[in-house]
C-alpha positions as CSV (number, residue, x, y, z in Angstrom):
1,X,-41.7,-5.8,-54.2
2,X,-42.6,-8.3,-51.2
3,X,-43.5,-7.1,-47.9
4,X,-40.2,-9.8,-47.0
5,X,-38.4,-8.2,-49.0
6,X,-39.6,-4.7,-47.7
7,X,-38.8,-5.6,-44.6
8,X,-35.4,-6.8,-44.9
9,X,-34.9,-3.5,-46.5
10,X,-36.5,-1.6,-43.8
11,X,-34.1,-3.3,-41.0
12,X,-31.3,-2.1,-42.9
13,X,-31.9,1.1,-41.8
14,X,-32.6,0.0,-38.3
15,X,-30.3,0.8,-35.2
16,X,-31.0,-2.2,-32.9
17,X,-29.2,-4.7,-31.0
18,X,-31.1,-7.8,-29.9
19,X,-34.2,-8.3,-28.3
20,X,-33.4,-10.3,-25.1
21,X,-29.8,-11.8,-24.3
22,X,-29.3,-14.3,-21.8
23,X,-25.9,-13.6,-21.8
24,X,-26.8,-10.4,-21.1
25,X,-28.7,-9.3,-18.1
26,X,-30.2,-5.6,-17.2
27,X,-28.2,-4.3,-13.8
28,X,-30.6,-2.6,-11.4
29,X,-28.2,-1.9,-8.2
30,X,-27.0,1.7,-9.0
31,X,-25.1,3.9,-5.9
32,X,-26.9,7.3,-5.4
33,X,-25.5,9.6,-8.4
34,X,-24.3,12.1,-5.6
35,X,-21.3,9.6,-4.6
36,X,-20.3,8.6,-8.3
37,X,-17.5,10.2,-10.1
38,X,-17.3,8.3,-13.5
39,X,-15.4,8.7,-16.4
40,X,-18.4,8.9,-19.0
41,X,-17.5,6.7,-22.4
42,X,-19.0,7.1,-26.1
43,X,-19.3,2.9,-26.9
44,X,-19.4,2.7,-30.7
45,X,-20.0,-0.6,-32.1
46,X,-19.2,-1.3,-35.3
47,X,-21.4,-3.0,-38.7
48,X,-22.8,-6.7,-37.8
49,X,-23.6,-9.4,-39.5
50,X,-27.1,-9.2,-39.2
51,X,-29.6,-6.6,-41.4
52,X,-30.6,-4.6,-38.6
53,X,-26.8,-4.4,-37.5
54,X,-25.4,-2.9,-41.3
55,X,-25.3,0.6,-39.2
56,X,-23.3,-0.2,-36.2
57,X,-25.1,1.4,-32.8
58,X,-23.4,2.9,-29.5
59,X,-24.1,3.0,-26.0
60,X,-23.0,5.5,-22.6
61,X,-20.7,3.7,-20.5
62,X,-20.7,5.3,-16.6
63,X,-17.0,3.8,-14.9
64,X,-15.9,4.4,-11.7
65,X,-13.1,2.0,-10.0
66,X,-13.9,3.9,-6.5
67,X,-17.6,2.8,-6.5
68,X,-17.3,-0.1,-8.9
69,X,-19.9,1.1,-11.4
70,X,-19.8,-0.1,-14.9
71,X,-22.9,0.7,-16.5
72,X,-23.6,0.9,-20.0
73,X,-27.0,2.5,-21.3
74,X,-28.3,1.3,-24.7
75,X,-31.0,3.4,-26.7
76,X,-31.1,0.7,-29.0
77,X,-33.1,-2.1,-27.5
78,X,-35.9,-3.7,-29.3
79,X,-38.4,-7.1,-29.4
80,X,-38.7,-9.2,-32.2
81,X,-41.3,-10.9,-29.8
82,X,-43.3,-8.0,-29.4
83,X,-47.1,-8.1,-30.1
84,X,-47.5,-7.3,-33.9
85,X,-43.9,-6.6,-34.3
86,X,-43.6,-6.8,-38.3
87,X,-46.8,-4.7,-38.9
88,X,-45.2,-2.1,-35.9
89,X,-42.4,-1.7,-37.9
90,X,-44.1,-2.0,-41.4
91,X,-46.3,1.0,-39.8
92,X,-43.2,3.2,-38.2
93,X,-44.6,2.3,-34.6
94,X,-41.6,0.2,-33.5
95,X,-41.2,0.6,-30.1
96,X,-37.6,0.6,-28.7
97,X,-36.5,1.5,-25.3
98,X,-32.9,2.1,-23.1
99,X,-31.9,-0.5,-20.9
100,X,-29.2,-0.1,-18.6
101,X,-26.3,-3.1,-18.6
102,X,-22.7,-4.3,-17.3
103,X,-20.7,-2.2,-19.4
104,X,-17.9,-4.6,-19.3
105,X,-20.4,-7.4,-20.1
106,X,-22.1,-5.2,-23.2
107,X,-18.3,-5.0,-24.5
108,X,-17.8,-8.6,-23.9
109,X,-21.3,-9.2,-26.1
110,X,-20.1,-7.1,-29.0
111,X,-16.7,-8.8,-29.0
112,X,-17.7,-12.2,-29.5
113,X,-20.1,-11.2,-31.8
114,X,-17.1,-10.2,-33.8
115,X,-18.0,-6.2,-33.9
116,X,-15.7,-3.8,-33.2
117,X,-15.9,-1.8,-30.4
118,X,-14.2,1.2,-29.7
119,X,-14.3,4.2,-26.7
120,X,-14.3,7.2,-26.8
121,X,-13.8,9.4,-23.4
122,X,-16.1,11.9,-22.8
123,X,-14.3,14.9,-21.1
124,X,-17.1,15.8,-18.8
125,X,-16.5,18.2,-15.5
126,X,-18.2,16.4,-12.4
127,X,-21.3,17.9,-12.5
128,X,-21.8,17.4,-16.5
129,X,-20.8,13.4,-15.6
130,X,-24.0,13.5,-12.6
131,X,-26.5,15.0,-15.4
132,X,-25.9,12.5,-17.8
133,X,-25.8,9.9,-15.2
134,X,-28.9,11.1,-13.4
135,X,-30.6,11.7,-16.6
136,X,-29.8,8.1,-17.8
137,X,-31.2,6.0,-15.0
138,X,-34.3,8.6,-14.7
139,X,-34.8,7.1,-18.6
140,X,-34.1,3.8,-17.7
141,X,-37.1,3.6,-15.6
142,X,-40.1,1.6,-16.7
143,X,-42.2,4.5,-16.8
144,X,-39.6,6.5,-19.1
145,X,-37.9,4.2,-21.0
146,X,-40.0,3.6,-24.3
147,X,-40.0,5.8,-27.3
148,X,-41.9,5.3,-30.8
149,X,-38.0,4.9,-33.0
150,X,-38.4,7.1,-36.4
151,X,-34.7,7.0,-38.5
152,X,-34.2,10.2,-38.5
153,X,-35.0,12.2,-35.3
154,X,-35.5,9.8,-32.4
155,X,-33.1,6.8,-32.4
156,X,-30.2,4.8,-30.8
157,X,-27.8,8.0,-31.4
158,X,-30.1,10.7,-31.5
159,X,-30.8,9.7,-27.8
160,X,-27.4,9.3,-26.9
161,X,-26.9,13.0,-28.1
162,X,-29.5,14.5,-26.4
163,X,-28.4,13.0,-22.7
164,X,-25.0,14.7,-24.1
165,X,-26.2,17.8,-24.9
166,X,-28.5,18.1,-21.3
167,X,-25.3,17.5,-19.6
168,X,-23.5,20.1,-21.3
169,X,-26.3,23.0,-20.6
């Protein structure tokens, strides 16, 4: 089999989204977590057209009309661009990250890339909302925000779990 070919089938088991957007723009102004009392969404996005998109991904979208935020985190972000990127992923040392966007904008992305989106609300007390949200910009730091992406345990939705599971206890 060809290492193209390998690789195409390789991405079809991948849970990405794209590499850089310019329609799509990281938000950094966040309100202190203390003042925030969001209604916490599960975004699921469905199949795309592309390989790497045959699995669908999802996102955590933070709303709250009071404070204005509307902040989607993705677990799913990687870099085609990346140094080595092929031979990363040929290897299993893709590097991905979470990157925190509009979520009204991330909605907007997957909508005219003809993908369904759907949400799903989280029925979170207060403080379970402020752990997930606290947790989620603490891994959205530059610092925390890589991880080495394996299929099985650490991916786009195995993340998304876990900053589900801390803010449950």
């Amino acid at each position: 089999m060809s290492a193209s070919r390998v690789a195409g089938l390789l991405w079809a088991v991948c849970c990405g989204l794209w590499a850089t957007s310019p329609t799509l723009s990281a938000q950094r102004v966040r309100p202190p977590a203390q003042s925030l009392q969001p209604t916490v969404y599960l975004v699921t996005i469905g199949q795309g057209e592309y390989v790497w998109e045959k699995f669908g991904h999802n996102a955590l979208l933070f709303r709250d009309a009071a404070t204005g935020v509307d902040i989607a985190y993705n677990w799913g972000v990687f870099d085609f661009a990346q140094p080595d990127f092929l031979k990363r992923f040929l290897t299993g040392d893709t590097r991905y990250w979470v990157e925190a966007y509009p979520g009204q904008a991330l909605i907007d992305y997957y909508k005219r890339s003809n993908r369904t989106v759907t949400l799903q609300r989280l029925n979170l007390t207060p403080d379970q909302t402020r752990r997930a949200y606290q947790f989620s910009q603490w891994n959205a730091r530059e610092a925390n925000k890589y991880y080495r992406y394996d299929y099985f345990r650490d991916n786009c939705s195995t993340r998304l779990r876990d900053v589900i599971d801390l803010a449950l206890g």
